[in-house]
NUBAFI-791369 format. One record per residue (C-alpha): x, y, z; residue in three letters; residue number from 1. Coordinates in steps of 0.25 Angstrom, whole numbers, plus 5000, padded with zeros to 4 digits. Layout:
REM NUBAFI-791369
+------+------+------+------+------+
|   xx |   yy |   zz | resn | resi |
+------+------+------+------+------+
|    X |    Y |    Z |  ALA |  NUM |
...
+------+------+------+------+------+
REM end
This chain:
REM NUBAFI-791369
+------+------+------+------+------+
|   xx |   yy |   zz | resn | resi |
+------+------+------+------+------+
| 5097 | 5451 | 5194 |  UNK |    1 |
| 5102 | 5461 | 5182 |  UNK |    2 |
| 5096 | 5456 | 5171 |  UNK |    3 |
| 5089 | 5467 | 5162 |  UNK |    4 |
| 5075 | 5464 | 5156 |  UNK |    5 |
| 5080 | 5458 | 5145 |  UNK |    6 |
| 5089 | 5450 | 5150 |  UNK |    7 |
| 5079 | 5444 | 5158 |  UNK |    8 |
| 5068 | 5442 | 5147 |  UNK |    9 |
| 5078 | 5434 | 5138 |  UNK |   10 |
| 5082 | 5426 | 5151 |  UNK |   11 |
| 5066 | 5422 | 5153 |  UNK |   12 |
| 5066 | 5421 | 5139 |  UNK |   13 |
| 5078 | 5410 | 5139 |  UNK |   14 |
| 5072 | 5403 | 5151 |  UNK |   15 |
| 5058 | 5401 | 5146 |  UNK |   16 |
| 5064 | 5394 | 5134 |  UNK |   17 |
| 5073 | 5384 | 5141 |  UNK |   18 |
| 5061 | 5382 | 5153 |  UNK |   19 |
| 5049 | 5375 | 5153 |  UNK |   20 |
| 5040 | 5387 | 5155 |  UNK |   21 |
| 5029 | 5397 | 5151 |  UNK |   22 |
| 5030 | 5411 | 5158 |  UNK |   23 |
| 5015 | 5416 | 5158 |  UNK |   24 |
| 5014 | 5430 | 5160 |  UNK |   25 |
| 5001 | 5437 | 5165 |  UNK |   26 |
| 4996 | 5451 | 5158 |  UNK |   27 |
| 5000 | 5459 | 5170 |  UNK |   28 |
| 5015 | 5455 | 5172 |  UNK |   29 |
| 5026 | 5465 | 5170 |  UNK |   30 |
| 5028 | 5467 | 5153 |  UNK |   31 |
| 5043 | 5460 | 5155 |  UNK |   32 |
| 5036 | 5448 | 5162 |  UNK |   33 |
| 5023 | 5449 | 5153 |  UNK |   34 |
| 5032 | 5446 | 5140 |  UNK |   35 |
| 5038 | 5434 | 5145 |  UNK |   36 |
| 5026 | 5426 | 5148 |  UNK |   37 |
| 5024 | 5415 | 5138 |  UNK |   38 |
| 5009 | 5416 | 5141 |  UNK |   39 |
| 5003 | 5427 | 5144 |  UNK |   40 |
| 4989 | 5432 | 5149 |  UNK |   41 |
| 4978 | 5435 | 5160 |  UNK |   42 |
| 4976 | 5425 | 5171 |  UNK |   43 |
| 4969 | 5414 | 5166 |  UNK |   44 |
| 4975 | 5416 | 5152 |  UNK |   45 |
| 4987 | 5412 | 5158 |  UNK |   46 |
| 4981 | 5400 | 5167 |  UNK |   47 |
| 4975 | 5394 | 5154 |  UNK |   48 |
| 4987 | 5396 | 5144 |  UNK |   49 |
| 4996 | 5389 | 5156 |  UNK |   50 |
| 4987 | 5377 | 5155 |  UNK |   51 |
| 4991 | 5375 | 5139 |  UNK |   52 |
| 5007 | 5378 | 5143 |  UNK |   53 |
| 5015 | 5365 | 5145 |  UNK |   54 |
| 5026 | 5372 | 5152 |  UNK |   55 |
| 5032 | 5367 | 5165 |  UNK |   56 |
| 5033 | 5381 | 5173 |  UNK |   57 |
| 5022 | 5390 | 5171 |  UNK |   58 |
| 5030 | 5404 | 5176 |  UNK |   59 |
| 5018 | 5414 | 5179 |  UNK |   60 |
| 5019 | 5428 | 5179 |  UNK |   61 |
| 5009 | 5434 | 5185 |  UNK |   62 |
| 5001 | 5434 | 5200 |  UNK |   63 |
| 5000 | 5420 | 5210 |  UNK |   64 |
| 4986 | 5417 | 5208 |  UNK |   65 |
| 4990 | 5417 | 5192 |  UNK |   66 |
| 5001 | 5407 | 5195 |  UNK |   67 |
| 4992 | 5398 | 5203 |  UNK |   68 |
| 4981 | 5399 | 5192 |  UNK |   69 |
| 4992 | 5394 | 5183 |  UNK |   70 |
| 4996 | 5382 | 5194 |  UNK |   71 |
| 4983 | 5379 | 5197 |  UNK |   72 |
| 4977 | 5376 | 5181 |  UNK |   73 |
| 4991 | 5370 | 5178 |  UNK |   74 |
| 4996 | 5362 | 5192 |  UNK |   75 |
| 5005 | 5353 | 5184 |  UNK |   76 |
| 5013 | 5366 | 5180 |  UNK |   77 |
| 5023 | 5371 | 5186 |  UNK |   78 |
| 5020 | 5386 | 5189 |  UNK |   79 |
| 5030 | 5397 | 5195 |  UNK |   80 |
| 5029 | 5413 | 5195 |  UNK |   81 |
| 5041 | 5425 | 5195 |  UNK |   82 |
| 5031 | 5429 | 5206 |  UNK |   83 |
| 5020 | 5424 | 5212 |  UNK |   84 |
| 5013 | 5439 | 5215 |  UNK |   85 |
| 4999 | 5439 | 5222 |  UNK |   86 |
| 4988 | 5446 | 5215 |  UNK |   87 |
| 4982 | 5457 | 5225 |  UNK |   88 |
| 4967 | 5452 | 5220 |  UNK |   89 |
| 4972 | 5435 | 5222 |  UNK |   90 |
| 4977 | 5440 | 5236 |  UNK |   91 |
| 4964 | 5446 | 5239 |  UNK |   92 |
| 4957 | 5433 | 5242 |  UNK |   93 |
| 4961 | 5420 | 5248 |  UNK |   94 |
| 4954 | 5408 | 5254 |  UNK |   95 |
| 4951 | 5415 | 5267 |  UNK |   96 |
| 4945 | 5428 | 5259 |  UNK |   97 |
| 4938 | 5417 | 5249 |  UNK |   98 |
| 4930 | 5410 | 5261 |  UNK |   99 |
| 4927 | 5423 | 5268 |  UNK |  100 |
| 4919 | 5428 | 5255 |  UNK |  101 |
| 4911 | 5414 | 5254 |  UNK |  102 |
| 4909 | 5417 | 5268 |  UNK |  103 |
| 4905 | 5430 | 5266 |  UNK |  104 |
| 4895 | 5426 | 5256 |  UNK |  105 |
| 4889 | 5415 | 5265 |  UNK |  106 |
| 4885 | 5425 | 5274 |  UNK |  107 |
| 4879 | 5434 | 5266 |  UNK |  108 |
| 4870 | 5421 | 5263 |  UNK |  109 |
| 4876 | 5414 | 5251 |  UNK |  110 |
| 4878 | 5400 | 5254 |  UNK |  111 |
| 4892 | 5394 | 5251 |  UNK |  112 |
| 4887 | 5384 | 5240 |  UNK |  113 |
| 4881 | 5395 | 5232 |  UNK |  114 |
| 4893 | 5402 | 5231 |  UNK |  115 |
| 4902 | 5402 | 5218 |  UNK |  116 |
| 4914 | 5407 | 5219 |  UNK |  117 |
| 4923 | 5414 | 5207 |  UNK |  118 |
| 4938 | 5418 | 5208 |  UNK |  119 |
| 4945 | 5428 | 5200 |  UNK |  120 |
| 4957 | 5419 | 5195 |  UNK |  121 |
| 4965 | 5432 | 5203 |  UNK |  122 |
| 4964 | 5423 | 5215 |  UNK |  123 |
| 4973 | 5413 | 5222 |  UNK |  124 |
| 4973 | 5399 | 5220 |  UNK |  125 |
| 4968 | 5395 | 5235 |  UNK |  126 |
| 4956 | 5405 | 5232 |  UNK |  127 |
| 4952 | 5399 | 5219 |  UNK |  128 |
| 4953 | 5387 | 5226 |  UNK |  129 |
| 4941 | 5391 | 5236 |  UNK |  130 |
| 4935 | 5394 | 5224 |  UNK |  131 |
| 4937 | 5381 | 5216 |  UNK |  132 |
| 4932 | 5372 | 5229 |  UNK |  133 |
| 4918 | 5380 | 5231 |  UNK |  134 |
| 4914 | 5378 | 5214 |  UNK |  135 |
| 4920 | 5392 | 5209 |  UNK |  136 |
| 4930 | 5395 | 5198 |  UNK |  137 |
| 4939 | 5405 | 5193 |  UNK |  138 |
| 4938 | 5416 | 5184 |  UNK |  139 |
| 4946 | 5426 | 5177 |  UNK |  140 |
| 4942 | 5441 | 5175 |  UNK |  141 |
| 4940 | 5438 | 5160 |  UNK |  142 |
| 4930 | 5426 | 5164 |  UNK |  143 |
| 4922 | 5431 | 5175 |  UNK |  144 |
| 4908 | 5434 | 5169 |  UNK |  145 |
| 4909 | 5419 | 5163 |  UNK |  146 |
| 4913 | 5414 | 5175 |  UNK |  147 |
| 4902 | 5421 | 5184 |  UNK |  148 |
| 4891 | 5419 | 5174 |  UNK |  149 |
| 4895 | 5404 | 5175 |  UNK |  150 |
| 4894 | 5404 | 5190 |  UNK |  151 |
| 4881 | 5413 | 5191 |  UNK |  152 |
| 4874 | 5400 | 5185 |  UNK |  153 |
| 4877 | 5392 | 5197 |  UNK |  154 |
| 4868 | 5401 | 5204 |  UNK |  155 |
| 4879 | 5405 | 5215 |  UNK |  156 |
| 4883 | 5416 | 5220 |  UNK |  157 |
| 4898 | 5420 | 5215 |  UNK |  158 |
| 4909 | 5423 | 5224 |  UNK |  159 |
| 4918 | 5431 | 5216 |  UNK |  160 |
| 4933 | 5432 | 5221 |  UNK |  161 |
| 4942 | 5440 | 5222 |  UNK |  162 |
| 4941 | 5452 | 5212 |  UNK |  163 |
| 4929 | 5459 | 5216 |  UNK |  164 |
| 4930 | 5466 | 5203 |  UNK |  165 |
| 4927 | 5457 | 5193 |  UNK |  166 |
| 4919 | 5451 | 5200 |  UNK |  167 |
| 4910 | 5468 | 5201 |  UNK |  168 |
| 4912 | 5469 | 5187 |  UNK |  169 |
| 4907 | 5454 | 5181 |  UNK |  170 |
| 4894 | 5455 | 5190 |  UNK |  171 |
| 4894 | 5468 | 5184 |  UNK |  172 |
| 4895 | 5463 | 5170 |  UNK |  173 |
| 4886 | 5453 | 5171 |  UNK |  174 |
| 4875 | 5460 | 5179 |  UNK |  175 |
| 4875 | 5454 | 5194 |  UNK |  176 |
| 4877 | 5458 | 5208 |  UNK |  177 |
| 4890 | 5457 | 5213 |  UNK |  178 |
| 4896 | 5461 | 5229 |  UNK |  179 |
| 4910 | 5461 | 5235 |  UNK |  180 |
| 4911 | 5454 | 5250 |  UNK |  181 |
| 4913 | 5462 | 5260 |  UNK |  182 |
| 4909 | 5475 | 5252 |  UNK |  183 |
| 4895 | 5473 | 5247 |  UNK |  184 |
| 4882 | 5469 | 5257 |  UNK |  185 |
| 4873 | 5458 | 5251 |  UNK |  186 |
| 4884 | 5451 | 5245 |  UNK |  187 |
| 4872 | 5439 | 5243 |  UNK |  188 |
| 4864 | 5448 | 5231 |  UNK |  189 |
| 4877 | 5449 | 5222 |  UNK |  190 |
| 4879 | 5438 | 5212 |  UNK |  191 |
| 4893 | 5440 | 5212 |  UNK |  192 |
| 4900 | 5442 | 5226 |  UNK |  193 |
| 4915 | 5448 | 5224 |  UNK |  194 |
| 4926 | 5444 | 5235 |  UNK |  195 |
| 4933 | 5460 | 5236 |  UNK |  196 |
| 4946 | 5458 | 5229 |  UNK |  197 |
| 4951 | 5467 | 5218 |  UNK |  198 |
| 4962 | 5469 | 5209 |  UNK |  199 |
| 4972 | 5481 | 5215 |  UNK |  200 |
| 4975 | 5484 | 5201 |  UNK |  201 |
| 4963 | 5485 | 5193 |  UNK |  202 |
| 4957 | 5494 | 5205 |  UNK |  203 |
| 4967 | 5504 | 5201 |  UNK |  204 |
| 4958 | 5508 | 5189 |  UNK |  205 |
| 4947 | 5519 | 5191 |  UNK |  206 |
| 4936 | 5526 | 5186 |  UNK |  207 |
| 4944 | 5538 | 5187 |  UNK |  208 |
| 4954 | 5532 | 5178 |  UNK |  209 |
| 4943 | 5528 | 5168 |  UNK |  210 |
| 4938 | 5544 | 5168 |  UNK |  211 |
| 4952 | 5547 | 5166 |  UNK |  212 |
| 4954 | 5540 | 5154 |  UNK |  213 |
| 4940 | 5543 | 5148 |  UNK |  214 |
| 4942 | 5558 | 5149 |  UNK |  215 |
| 4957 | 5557 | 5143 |  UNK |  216 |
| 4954 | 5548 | 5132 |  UNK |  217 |
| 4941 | 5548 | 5127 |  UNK |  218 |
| 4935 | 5535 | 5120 |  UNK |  219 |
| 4945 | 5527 | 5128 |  UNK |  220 |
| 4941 | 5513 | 5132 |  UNK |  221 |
| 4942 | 5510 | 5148 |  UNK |  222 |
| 4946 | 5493 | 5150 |  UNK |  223 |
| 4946 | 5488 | 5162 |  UNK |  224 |
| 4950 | 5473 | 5169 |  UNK |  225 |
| 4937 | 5470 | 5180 |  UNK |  226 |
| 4946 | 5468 | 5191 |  UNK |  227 |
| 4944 | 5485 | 5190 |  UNK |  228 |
| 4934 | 5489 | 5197 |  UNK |  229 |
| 4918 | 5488 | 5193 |  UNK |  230 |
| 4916 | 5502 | 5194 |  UNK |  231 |
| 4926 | 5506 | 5184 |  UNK |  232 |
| 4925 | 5492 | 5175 |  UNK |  233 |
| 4910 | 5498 | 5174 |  UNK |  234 |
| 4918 | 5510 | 5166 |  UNK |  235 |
| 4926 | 5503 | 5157 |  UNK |  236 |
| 4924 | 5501 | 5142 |  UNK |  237 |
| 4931 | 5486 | 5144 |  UNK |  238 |
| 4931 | 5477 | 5157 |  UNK |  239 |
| 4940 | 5464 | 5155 |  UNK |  240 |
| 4950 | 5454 | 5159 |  UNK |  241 |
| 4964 | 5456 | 5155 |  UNK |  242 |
| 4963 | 5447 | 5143 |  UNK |  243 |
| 4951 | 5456 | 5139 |  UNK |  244 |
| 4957 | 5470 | 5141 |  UNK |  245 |
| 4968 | 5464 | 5133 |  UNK |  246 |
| 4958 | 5463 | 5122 |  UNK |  247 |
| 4949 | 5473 | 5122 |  UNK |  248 |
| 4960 | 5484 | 5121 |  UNK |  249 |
| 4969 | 5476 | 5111 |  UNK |  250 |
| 4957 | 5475 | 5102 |  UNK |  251 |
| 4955 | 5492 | 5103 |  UNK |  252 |
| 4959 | 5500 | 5092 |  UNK |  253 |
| 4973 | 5506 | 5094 |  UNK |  254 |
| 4968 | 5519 | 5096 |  UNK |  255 |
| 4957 | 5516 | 5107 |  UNK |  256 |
| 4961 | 5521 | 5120 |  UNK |  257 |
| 4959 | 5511 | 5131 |  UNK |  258 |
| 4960 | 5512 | 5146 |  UNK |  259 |
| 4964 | 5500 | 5154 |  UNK |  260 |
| 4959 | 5496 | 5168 |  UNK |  261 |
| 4971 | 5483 | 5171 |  UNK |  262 |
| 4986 | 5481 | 5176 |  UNK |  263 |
| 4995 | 5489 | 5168 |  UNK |  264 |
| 5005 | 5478 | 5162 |  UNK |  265 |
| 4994 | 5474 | 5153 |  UNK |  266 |
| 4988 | 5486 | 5150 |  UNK |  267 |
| 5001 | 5491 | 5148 |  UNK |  268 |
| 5004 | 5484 | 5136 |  UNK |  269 |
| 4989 | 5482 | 5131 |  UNK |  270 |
| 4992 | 5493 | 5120 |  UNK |  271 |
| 5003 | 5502 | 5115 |  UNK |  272 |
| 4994 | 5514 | 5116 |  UNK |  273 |
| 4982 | 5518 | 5120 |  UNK |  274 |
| 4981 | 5509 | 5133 |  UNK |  275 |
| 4980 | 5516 | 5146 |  UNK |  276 |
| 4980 | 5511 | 5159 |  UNK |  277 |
| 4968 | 5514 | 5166 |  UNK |  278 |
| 4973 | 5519 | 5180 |  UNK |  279 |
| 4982 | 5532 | 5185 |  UNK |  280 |
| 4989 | 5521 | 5193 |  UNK |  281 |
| 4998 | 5510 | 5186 |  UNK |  282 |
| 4990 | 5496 | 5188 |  UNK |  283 |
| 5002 | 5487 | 5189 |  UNK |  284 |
| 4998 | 5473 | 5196 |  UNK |  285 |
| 5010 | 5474 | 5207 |  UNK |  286 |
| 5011 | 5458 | 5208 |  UNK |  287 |
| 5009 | 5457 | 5194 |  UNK |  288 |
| 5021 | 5465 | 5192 |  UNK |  289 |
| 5029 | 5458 | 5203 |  UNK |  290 |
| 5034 | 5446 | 5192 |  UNK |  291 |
| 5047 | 5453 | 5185 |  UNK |  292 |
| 5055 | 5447 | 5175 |  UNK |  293 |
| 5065 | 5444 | 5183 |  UNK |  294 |
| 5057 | 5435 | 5192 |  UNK |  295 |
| 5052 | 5427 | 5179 |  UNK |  296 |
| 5067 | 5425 | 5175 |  UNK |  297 |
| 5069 | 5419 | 5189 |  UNK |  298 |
| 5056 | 5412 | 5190 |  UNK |  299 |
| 5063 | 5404 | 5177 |  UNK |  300 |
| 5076 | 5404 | 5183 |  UNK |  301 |
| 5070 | 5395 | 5196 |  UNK |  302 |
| 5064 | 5387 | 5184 |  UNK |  303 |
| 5076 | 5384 | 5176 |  UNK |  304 |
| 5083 | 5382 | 5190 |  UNK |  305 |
| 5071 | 5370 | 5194 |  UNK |  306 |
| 5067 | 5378 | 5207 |  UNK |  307 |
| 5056 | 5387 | 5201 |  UNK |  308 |
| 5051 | 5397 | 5210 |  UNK |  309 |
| 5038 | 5404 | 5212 |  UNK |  310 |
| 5032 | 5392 | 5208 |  UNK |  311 |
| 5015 | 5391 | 5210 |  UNK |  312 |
| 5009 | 5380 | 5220 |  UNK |  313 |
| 4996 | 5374 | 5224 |  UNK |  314 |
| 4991 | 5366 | 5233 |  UNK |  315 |
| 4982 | 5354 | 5228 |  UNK |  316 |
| 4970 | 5359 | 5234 |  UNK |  317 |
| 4970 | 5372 | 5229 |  UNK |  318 |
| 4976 | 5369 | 5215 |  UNK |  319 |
| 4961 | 5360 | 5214 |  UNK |  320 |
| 4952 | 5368 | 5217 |  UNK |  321 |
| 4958 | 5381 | 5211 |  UNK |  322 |
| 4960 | 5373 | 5197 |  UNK |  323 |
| 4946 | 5370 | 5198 |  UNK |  324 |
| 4941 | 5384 | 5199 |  UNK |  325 |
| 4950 | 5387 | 5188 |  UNK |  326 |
| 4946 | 5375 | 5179 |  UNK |  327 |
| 4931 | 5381 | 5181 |  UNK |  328 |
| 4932 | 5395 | 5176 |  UNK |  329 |
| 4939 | 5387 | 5165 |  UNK |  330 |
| 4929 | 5377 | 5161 |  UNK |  331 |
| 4920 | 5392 | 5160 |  UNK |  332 |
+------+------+------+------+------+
REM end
């Protein structure tokens, strides 16, 4: 295919007028993608405003487990991604992994029945599933403390999958123990016990970097996503999901320097000046990156030609029980 950027823009562009369809772009899509999403947003942003959208097609733009979410709150909706690219964190944990943790903590003495389990909503559908079938729920990086100060009043012991991360850093928060299987002894005296999963990309950033920036700018503000790591969210002047690092640094006077701890597309067009990103290495999400304009402008093609292709599907069993884990966080 020859087409030039802009020829492939106005061809999407003419497309999305004559199909029923919303594109929903997440944050961390290329620019080009990015720009021709009809809805745009974090993770459950996008899950929720898809829910309000009457559209035939839903065209996602972003990771599976995104897709899925999408499919799994909206099942009569016909859901189809340019590429359905796995999340390294989602890929980190499945059904076997979930049942070896709950194992895991059964040995160390914890009875199954006082066990709660939390997902991340960076997981696959079959894992939130699990989740959904033993009373847990979902919750998103912007949610977590609400989420885990609901559960703590059922008195349980939280399983928290699979970011190891945000997990470290809300028992932080909030003042409780927390331990990581297979990593920490005594699992049974945390209040939150982590699965060891992580986020390739926000473990890029270090405190090295943070002394870096401090020593070359003076008074510059250090904002960091807790998928980072605790250590270094410990240093930062702003800890926050997507939605609320967009915020906080919008909300900054122009001139206030601020360092950002997240995947470079966003951070990359946060602010024209005075936004730098907080890592010598570029932190580009390689499968958020896979999506390209030209595999939205086919994915619309298969559309227009009634054989749509990437398209999302679930099995009954696991479109139940992961809509009710979903449907929980949401009720919060």
């Amino acid at each position: 295919m020859n087409y030039t950027t802009e020829e492939l823009k106005a061809k999407i562009i003419d497309l999305k007028k004559r199909l029923d369809v919303t594109v929903v772009s997440h944050f961390y899509q290329r620019d080009e993608v990015f720009e021709m999403g009809d809805i745009t947003g974090d993770s459950l942003e996008l899950a929720k405003k898809t829910m309000e959208d009457d559209s035939a097609f839903v065209v996602f733009c972003g990771v599976a487990f995104m897709g899925e979410s999408v499919k799994v709150l909206n099942p009569e909706k016909r859901v189809v991604m340019p590429k359905q690219a796995c999340c390294s964190m989602a890929r980190m944990i499945d059904t076997l992994y979930y049942d070896e943790s709950v194992r895991a903590m059964e040995t160390a003495g914890i009875a199954k029945e006082n066990i709660l389990p939390i997902t991340y909503i960076n997981s696959n559908a079959d894992v939130k599933a699990k989740v959904g079938e033993m009373g847990g729920m979902v919750c998103t990086s912007s949610n977590a403390k609400m989420i885990i100060e609901a559960a703590l009043k059922e008195n349980k012991k939280i399983l928290f999958i699979p970011d190891r991360c945000l997990g470290q850093n809300i028992a932080n928060m909030m003042g409780l123990k927390s331990a990581v299987i297979g990593i920490d002894e005594n699992i049974a005296d945390a209040d939150i016990i982590c699965y060891d999963g992580f986020c390739s990309v926000h473990q890029l950033f270090s405190i090295d970097d943070i002394n870096f920036y401090r020593k070359k700018f003076p008074g510059i503000k250090i904002a960091v996503h807790p998928e980072c790591d605790p250590a270094l969210c410990d240093k930062a002047d702003f800890v926050g999901s997507t939605s609320q690092l967009i915020k906080y640094i919008q909300e900054l006077p122009e001139e206030q320097k601020v360092a950002v701890g997240t995947e470079f597309n966003l951070v990359n067009r946060l602010r024209q000046k005075n936004t730098y990103v907080l890592s010598s290495t570029k932190p580009e999400c390689p499968t958020m990156n896979e999506t390209t304009l030209e595999d939205l402008y086919l994915t619309l093609k298969s559309i227009e030609e009634s054989a749509p292709i990437n398209e999302v599907t679930i099995d009954a069993n696991t479109q139940k029980w992961a809509k009710i884990a979903l449907e929980r966080m949401m009720a919060l």
